[in-house]
Structures are given as structure tokens and as C-alpha cells.
N, C-alpha and C positions, 0 to 999 in steps of 0.2 A: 504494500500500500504506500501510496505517497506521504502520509503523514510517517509511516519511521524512515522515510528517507530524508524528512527535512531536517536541518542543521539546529544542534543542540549545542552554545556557546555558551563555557564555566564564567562566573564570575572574576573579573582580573580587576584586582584593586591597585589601582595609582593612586597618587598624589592628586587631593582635589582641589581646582584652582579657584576658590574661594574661602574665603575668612571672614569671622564677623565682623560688621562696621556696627551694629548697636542691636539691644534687646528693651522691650517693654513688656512688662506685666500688666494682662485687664484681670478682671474683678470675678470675672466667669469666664466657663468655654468659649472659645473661636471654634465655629462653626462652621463657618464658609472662608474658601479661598480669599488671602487681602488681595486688592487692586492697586495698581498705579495710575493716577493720571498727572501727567506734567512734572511739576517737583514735589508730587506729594503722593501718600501713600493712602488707604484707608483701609480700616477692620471694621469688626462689629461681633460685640460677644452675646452669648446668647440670653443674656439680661435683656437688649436693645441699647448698650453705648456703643454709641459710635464714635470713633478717633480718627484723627489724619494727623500725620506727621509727614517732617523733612523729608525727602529721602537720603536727601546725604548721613545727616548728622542723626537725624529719631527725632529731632526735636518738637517738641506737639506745636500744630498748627492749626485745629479748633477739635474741638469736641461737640458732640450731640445725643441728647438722649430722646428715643423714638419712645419708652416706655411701655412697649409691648419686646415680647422674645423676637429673635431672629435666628432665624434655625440653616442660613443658608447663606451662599455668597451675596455681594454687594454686585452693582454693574454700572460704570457710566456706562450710556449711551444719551447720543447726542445733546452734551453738557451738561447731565444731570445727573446726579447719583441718585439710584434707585436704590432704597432701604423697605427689604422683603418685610414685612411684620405679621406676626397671624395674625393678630384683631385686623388692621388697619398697616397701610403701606404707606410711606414716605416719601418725598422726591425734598434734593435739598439743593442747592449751588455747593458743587465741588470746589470752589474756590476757599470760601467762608466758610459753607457749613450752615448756610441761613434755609431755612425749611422756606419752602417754595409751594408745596401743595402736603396737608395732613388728610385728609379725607380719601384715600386711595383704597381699593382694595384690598383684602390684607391677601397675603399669600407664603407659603413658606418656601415655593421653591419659584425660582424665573428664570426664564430662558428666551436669551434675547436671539431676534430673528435679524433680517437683513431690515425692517421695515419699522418693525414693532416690537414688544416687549411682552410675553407671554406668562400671565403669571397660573400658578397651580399651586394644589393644598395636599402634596403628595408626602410631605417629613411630618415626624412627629419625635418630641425628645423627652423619655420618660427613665427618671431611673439610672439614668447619666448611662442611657444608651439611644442611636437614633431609631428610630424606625420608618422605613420604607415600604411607601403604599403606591396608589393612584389615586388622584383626585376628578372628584365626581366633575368639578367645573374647569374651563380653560375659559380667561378672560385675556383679551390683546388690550393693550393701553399703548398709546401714543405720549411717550414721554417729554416731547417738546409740548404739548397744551396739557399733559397731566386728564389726558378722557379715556375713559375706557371705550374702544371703538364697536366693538361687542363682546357679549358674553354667553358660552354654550355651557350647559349641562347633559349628560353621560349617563348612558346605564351603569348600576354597579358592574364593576368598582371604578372604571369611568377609565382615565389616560395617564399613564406610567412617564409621558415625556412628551415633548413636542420638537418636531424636527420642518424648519421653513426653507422652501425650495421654489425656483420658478413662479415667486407669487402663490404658492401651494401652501396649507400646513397640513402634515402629516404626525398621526395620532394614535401609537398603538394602544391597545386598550386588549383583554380580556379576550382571546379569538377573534379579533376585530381589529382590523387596520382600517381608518377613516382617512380621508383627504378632503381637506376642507379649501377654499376661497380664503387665502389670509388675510386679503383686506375686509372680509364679510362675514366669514363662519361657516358660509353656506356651504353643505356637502357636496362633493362634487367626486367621489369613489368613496369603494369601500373594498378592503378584499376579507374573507372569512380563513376559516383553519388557521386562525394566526396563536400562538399557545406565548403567551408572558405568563414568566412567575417572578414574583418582588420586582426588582429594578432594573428599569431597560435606558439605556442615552442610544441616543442614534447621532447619526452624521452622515452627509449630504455631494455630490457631486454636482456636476452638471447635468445626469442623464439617470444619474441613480440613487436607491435609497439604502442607507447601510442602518441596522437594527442592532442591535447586543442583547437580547433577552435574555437569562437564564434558565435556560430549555434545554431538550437537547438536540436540537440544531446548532446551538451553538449562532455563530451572526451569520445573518441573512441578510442577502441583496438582491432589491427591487426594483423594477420598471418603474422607474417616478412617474408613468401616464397609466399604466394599466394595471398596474399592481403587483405584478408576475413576477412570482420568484423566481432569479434568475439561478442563483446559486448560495451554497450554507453551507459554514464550516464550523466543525464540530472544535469547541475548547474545550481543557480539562482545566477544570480548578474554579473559582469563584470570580468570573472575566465581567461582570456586568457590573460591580460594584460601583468603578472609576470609567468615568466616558470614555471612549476610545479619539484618540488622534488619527485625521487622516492627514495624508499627503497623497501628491499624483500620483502614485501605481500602488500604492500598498493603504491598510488600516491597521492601527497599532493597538490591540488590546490590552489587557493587564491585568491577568491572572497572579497577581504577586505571591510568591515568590518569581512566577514565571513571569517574561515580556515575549509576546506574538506579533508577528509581524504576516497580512495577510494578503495576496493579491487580487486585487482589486477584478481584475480580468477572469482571472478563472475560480478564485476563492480558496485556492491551495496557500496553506503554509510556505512563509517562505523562508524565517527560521525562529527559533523560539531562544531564547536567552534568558541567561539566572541572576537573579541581583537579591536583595533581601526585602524581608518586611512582610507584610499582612494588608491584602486590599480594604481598607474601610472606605464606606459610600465617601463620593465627592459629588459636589453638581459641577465642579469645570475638571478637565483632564488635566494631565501634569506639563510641568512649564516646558516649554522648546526655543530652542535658540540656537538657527542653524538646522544643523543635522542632530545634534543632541538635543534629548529628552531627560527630564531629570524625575525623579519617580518622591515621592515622599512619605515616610512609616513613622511608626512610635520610633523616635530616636534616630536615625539614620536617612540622609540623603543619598541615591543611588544614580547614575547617570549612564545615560548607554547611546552609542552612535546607532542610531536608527538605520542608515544607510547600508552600512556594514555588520549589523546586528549583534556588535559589539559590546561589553558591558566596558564602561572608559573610567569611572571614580566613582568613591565610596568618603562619604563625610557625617562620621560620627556625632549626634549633637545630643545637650544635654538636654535629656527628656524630665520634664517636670511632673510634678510628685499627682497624681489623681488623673494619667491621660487614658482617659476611654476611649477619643477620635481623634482622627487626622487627620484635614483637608487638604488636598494637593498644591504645591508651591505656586509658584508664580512670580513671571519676572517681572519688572516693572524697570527701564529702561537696564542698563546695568547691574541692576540689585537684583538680589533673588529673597523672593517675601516666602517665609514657611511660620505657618503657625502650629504650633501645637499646645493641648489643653488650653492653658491661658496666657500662654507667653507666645508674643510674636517675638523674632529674630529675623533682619535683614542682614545678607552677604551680599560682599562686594567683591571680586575679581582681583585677584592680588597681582 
């Protein structure tokens, strides 16, 4: 079979070329991946403070408190910072920090599209564990006026994710693959036999739709017009956790301990690599810069050249005392943001 023919690459630990430039301590868990925009950075723990700092230095550059939890990453898009809240969602000026609109929908998880801002009530954090659902409603908000431009609801247990394509959104749900009008809602496909269990991220081509459910097909790839599966490759390990990265010919899952790498053309392995750690849920994938990807666990940053399926450095960090979750790093120009339990940490390139 083609899968033990594909290439199995040890872990090789180098010297990794980053050092810390500054740590902060919040008050509760970080939740979601930090962001960069411009010279500054932003978190949010899952109290509802939200922080922005220097990036050079850490230095704080406003603070905010939303007063509801936030169970999930932060997102500019187009000059606003979106702050996910269950009750009620946020938008504020990324520069200041000055709340812009309170009255939003709340949501725990969002996912921004090419147009609009997709919010869903798919996390839930109980017990200082997360949990991972589908949420019955998917509402689009238009983050320059702060409206919500429509809002659908779902058969239980409704849509695990949303993936925006060609003016399409695409929704897997419960044996059901919907395709909607993303500026409208309006249905517009469906395809059936589609089997999600807990948590699925997709990612999108020009021509096609890439799926990760935890099934055992393993990820699936769709006809963005007709639904058709085209091909599904079978993963071993818990691959759905952390969204998958694409690039032009391959998609990169992350079965951690393992990293897969899959082509896009025919949906064969093309090889798999060993780094360390344990997949916990993320809503954004791990940081890339370049050919490298950098992966993030309880305690340990791991990096691998995607191109060559190489594992390239290993950077040991001091994990703090109570970590249940880890959301995946993130660069923000130069700096590399990793949070773990309550302490964020930025590295800078030595």
C-alpha cells in the first residue's frame, strides 16, 4: 500500500533560533491564539481582559475589559479587533482599545472569511477543560458597520466550522455538508453521507474543499460546485484537533506527536514527521514563516520545514504551574506570540 511507502522522518533537534524578548502574566487562561497588528500585540484570557502590548519591548499599551468569558482567538479584520464573548461580542479600535460597538452577538468561536466575519457557539470551558461541539446558529457580521448581515439556524447539533470560498460558505454539520450564499445565507447545495465526530476546521483552494473531521476517512476533498468527493485520506492519531495549513500542492495536518503532509492532487501521503507534544483544540493553525511551521505543546516549541518534511528545532519553554490548554503560536511581524495557561511569552530571532 502507498501509505507504508510514505516517508517516516525522526525528530533532529538543532539549535533554535529564537530567545525570549519579554513574558506577561494574565489573571486566567489564554485561550485563543495572541495576534499582531502593526507595533502591537493583543490577548484575551478567559475572564474577558483584554491586553495589547509593545511588541518590541511587552510594554502595555491599553487594556480592556469585555466582562463576559472568551473562550477563543481575537481577529483584526479590516481595522477592528473582534473580541469573541458568549453573552455578547465586542469590536474595539486596535489602536486604543476604545470599544466601538458592545451590543454584538456573542459567540465563542469566529472565523473570518475573505468578506465577513463568521461567528459560532461551538467551545464550551468547564472544569479547566475545553469542550468541543457544533453550534446550532452561524451569524456573518460585517465588521466595518458592526451589523450582522444574516443569521441561520441548524438542525441539531447544527455546524462544527465554516469554510468561505468563491463567494460560497461551506458548513459541515452532522451527515450534512450545506453550501450556502455568503453574502445571504441562502442555501444553495447540500451533499448527505457526510459523518463528523467532535471537531472538524476545513481549508479552501480555488477549485476545492478540504474537510479534517475525525472519522475515519480521515480529510476529505470536495468539488467546491457539486459537492463530490473527490478523494480521502485516512490519518492515525487525533488530526482534527488543530486546523490544518494549506499550501499549493500539499495540506498539512497535525496529528501530534505526528506532522502529515498530504497531496492535494491525488490525496496520498507524502510524508509524515515526529516532533513532540499532544494536539489540544486550537481555532487558528500553527505559525508559518517561509517554508517553516512551528507547532506548539504544554512546554515545548517544535519546528519543521514543510517542504522537505523535515523536523529543523526544538525550544524548550517554561511551562506554568495549572496548564490544561495550549493554543497555537503565532507570528506577528518578527516575534513569535505562544501562550500558555496564563503567561504569554514573545520571541524574537536572535
Amino acid at each position: 500500500m502507498w501509505i507504508a511507502a510514505c516517508l517516516v522522518i525522526a525528530l533532529q533537534i538543532q539549535d533554535p533560533p529564537l530567545q525570549q524578548a519579554w513574558t506577561v502574566d494574565f489573571e486566567d487562561f489564554i485561550l485563543g491564539t495572541p495576534v499582531g497588528h502593526g507595533d502591537l500585540v493583543f490577548a484575551a484570557s478567559k475572564n474577558g481582559k483584554v491586553r495589547a502590548f509593545k511588541a518590541e519591548t511587552g510594554e502595555p499599551a491599553w487594556w480592556f475589559d469585555s466582562k463576559v468569558p472568551v473562550l477563543s482567538n481575537l481577529v483584526v479584520f479590516k481595522e477592528r479587533l473582534f473580541v469573541p464573548g458568549l453573552t455578547r461580542s465586542t469590536l474595539l479600535d486596535p489602536k486604543t482599545g476604545k470599544e466601538l460597538r458592545e451590543d454584538l452577538p456573542g459567540a465563542s468561536r469566529v472565523v473570518a472569511g475573505a468578506s465577513r466575519l463568521y461567528l459560532l457557539e461551538s467551545l464550551m470551558w468547564a472544569n479547566d477543560v475545553m469542550h468541543i461541539g457544533s453550534s446550532r446558529t452561524v451569524t456573518a457580521l460585517d465588521p466595518a458597520t458592526g451589523k450582522s448581515t444574516w443569521r441561520r439556524e441548524f438542525p441539531h447539533p447544527g455546524a462544527s466550522t465554516v469554510v468561505e470560498l468563491g463567494g460560497r460558505l461551506y458548513l459541515p454539520g452532522d451527515r450534512l455538508l450545506l453550501a450556502l450564499e455568503a453574502g445571504t445565507g441562502k442555501q444553495v447545495g447540500e451533499a448527505h453521507k457526510f459523518e463528523v465526530k467532535g471537531a472538524c476546521h476545513g481549508a479552501a483552494d480555488k477549485d476545492r474543499l478540504f474537510l479534517a473531521p475525525q472519522g475515519p476517512k480521515g480529510v476529505v476533498c470536495f468539488n467546491k460546485t457539486t459537492l463530490k468527493e473527490l478523494w480521502s485520506c485516512p490519518v492515525d492519531g487525533y488530526f482534527s484537533a488543530i486546523p490544518p495549513i494549506l499550501q499549493p500542492d500539499r495540506l498539512i495536518v497535525f496529528p501530534l506527536p505526528d506532522i502529515v503532509a498530504i497531496d492535494l492532487k491525488t490525496g496520498k501521503e507524502l510524508w509524515t514527521a515526529q516532533v513532540e507534544g499532544k494536539p489540544d483544540y486550537s481555532s487558528t493553525p500553527p505559525a508559518m514563516r517561509g517554508s517553516e511551521i512551528c507547532v506548539g505543546s504544554k512546554g515545548v516549541l517544535c519546528a519543521i520545514d514543510s517542504a522537505a518534511g523535515k523536523a529543523t528545532w526544538t525550544l524548550r519553554t517554561v511551562m506554568p504551574d495549572g496548564v490544561s490548554f495550549v493554543p497555537q503560536p503565532a507570528w506577528a511581524g518578527d516575534r513569535l506570540l505562544h501562550a500558555v495557561g496564563h503567561r504569554l511569552t514573545c520571541f524574537k530571532l536572535k
